[in-house]
C-alpha positions in Angstrom: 26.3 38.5 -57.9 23.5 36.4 -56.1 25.7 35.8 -52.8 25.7 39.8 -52.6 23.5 41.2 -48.9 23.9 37.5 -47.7 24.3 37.4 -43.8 27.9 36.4 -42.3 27.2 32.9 -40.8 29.5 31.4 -38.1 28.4 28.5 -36.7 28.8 28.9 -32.0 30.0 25.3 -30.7 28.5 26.7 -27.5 25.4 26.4 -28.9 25.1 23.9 -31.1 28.1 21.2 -30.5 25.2 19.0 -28.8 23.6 18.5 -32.4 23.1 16.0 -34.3 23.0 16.8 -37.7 23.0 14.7 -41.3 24.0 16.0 -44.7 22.1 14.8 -47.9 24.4 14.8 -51.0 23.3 14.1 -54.4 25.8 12.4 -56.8 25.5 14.3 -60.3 28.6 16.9 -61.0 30.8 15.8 -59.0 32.9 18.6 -58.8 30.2 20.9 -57.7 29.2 18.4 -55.3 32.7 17.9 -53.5 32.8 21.5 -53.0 29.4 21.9 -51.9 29.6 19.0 -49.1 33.5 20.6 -48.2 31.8 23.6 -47.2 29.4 22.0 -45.4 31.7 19.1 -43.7 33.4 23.0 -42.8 31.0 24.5 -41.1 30.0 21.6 -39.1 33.4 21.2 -38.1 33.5 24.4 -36.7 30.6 23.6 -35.0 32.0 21.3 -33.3 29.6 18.6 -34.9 30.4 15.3 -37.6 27.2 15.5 -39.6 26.1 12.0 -40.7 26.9 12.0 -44.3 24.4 10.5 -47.0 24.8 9.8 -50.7 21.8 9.3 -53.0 21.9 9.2 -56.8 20.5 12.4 -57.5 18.8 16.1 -56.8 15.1 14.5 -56.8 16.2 11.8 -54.1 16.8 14.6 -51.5 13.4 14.9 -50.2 12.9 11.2 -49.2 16.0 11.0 -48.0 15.5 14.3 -45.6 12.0 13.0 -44.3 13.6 9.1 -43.5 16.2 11.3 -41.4 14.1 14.6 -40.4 12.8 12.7 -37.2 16.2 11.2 -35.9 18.0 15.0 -36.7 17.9 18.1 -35.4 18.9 19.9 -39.0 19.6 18.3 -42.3 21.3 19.8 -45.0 20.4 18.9 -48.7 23.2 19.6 -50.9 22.5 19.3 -55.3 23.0 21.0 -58.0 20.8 20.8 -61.1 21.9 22.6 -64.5 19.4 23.4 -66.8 19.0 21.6 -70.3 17.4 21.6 -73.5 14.4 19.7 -71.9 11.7 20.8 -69.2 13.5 18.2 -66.5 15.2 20.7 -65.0 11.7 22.5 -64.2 10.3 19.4 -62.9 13.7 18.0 -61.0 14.3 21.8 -59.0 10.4 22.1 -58.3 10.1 18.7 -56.9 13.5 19.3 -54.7 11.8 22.2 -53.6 8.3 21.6 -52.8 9.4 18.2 -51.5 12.4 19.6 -49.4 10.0 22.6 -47.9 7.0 20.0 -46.8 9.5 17.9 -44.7 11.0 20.5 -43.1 6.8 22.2 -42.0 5.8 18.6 -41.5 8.6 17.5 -39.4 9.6 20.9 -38.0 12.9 20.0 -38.8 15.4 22.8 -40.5 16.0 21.4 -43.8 18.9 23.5 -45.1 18.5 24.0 -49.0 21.5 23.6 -50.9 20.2 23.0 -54.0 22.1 25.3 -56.8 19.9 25.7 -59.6 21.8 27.1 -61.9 22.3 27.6 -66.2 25.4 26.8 -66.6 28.4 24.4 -65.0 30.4 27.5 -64.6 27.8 28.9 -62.4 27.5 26.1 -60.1 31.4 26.0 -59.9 31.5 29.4 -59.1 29.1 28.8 -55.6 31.0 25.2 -54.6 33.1 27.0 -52.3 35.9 25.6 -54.7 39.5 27.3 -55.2 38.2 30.3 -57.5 34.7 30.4 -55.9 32.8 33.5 -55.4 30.5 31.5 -53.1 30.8 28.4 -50.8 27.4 27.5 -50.4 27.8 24.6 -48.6 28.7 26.4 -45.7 26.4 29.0 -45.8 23.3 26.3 -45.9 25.1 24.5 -42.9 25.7 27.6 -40.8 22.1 28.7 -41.7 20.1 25.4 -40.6 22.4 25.8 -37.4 21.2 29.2 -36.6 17.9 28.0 -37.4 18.1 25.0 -34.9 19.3 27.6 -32.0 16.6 30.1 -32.9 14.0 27.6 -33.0 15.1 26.1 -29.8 14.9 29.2 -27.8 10.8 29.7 -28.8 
C-alpha cells in the first residue's frame, strides 16, 4: 500500500486559522476528483480556513493556475488525477504537473501541495479519493501537509 509510513496530519487552527489558502482542482474523473477536493475542503475546515476554490480543465492546467495564485496565497493545493493510457500523454501530462508544480512552489516560495494521483488504473485513483471504501484520502493529507509546511516555514 503506497499510503503505508505516511505521517498522521492534523491541521492546528491555532496556527494556521489566519491563512489564506486556494485549492486548484482539475476537472477529468470526476469521481476521483470530488473525493480528492472533499478531503481537502476537510482539512481546511478543520483548520479553521475556506480555501479559495478553483476549477481548470485539466491535470496540465495546474501549474499556471498555482503560479497566478502562489503570490496572493500562503499554500495552494493542486488536486488531479491522471490514469495512464495506451499513449505516452500520461508521461508528458504527470511530468509537466510535476516539474511545473515544483518550480512555482522554489520560485514563489509558496507550499504547493501536490495532489496529483498518478496512477494505472481508475480503481487506483478511487481507492486514494478519500471516498466511502478508500484506503487513502489524499486530499486531506496534501492539505494538512502544505499547512504544516506554511507553519514550519513561518517559524525560519
Amino acid at each position: 500500500m503506497s499510503g503505508a509510513g505516511a505521517p498522521a496530519h492534523k491541521p492546528n487552527p491555532a496556527d494556521t486559522a489566519s491563512l489564506k489558502v486556494a485549492v486548484i482542482a482539475a476537472s477529468w474523473h470526476t469521481q476521483i476528483m470530488d473525493g480528492l477536493l472533499d478531503g481537502a475542503q476537510r482539512a481546511a475546515a478543520d483548520a479553521g480556513i475556506e480555501p479559495t476554490i478553483v476549477r481548470v480543465p485539466g491535470t496540465f492546467e495546474l501549474p499556471v493556475a498555482a503560479a497566478t495564485l502562489a503570490d496572493t496565497y500562503d499554500a495552494v493545493v493542486a488536486l488531479g488525477v491522471v490514469i495512464r493510457g495506451g499513449t505516452p500523454h500520461f508521461d508528458y501530462v504527470c511530468d509537466a504537473a510535476t516539474s511545473g508544480l515544483t518550480r512555482v512552489s522554489v520560485e514563489t516560495k509558496t507550499p504547493i501541495g501536490f495532489g496529483v494521483l498518478t496512477c494505472d488504473t481508475e480503481e487506483q485513483g478511487i481507492d486514494r479519493a478519500g471516498l466511502p471504501g478508500s484506503t487513502e484520502d489524499k486530499g486531506y493529507e496534501v492539505m494538512a501537509a502544505a499547512l504544516e509546511t506554511v507553519v514550519a516555514l513561518k517559524q525560519l
